[in-house]
C-alpha positions in Angstrom: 12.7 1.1 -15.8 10.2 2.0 -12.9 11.3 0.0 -9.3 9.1 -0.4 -6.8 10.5 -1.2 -3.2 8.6 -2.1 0.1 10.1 -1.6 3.5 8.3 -1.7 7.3 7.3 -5.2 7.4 7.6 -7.9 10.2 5.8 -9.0 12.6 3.6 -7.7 15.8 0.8 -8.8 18.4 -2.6 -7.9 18.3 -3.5 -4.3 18.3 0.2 -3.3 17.3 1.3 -0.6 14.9 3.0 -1.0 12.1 4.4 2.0 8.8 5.2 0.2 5.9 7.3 2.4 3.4 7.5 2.2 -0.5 10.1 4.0 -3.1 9.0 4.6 -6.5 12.4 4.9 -8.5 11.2 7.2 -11.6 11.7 10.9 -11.1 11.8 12.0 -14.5 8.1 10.9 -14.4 4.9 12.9 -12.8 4.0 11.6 -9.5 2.2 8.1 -10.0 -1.1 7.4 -8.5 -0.1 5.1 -5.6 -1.8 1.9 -3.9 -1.5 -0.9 -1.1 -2.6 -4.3 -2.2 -2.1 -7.2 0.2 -2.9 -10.9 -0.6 -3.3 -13.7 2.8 -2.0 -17.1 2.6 -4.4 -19.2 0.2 -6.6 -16.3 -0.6 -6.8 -13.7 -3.5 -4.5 -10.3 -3.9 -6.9 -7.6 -2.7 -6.9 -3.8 -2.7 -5.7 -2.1 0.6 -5.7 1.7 -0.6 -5.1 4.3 -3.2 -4.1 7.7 -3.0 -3.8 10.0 -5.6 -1.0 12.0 -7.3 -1.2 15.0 -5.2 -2.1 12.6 -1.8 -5.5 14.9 -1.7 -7.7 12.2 -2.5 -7.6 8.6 -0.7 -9.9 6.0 -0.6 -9.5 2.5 1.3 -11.2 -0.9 1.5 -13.8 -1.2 4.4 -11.7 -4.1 5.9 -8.9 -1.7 6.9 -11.3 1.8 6.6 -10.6 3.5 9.9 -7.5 1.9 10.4 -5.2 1.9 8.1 -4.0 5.5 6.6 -1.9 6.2 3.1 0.4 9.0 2.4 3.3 10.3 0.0 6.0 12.5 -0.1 6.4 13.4 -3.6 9.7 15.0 -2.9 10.9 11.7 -2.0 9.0 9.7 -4.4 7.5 7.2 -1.3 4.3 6.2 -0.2 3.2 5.4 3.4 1.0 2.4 4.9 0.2 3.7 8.7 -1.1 0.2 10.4 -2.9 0.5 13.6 -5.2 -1.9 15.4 -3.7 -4.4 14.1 -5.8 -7.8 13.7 -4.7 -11.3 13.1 -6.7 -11.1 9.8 -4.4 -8.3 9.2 -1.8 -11.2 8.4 -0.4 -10.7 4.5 2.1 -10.1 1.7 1.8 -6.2 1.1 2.5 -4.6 -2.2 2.7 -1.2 -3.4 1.8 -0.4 -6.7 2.1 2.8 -8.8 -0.2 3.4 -11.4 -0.3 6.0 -14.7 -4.3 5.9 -14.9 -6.1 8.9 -13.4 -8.0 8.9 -10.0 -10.7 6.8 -9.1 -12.1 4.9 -6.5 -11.2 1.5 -8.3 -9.6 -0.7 -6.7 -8.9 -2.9 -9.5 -5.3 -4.2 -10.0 -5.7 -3.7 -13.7 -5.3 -0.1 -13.3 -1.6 -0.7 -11.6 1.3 -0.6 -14.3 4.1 -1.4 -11.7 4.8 -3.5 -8.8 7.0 -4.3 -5.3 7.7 -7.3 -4.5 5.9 -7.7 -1.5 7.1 -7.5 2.0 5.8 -10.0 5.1 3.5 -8.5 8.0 1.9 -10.7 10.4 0.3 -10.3 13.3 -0.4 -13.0 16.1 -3.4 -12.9 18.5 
């Protein structure tokens, strides 16, 4: 059984930082290729990031492009979400995701086998 943990969350003002944190709990298993998903109130779950299973490759949406920065440690089987400039619009359920497919620049949640739960980050203006 793969688990999937968020951590980091809460909330900030305007222009704030934030590092949300995710475990992957499978380390008989290669590295997964990793992602940030986040979904707004009333609105549809949409890709954040992606970074592959070495962490060479990344690739982000242009909402957050600039940003917003993904990393790993595969020696400790987690994945970083580095927040800064926070906006209002920023406001979300964030979910990690780790998938077995090989790297693209997809975003599509159909490529994602397992997922967190989803932790809280909101920002006020």
């Amino acid at each position: 059984q793969v688990q999937v943990d968020e951590s980091g969350g809460g909330s900030v003002q305007a222009g704030d930082s934030l590092r949300l944190s995710c475990v992957v709990s499978d380390r008989t298993s290669m590295p997964y290729r990793m992602g940030w998903f986040r979904q707004a109130p009333g609105k549809e779950r949409e890709f954040v990031a992606t970074i592959s299973r070495s962490g060479v490759s990344t690739y982000y949406a242009d909402s957050v492009k600039g940003r917003f920065t993904i990393s790993r440690d595969n020696g400790k089987n987690t994945v970083h979400l580095q927040m800064n400039s926070l906006k209002p619009e920023d406001t979300a359920v964030y979910y990690c995701a780790a998938s077995r497919a090989a790297w693209s620049t997809s975003g599509a949640e159909a490529l994602y086998d397992y997922w967190g739960q989803g932790i809280q980050v909101t920002v006020s203006s």
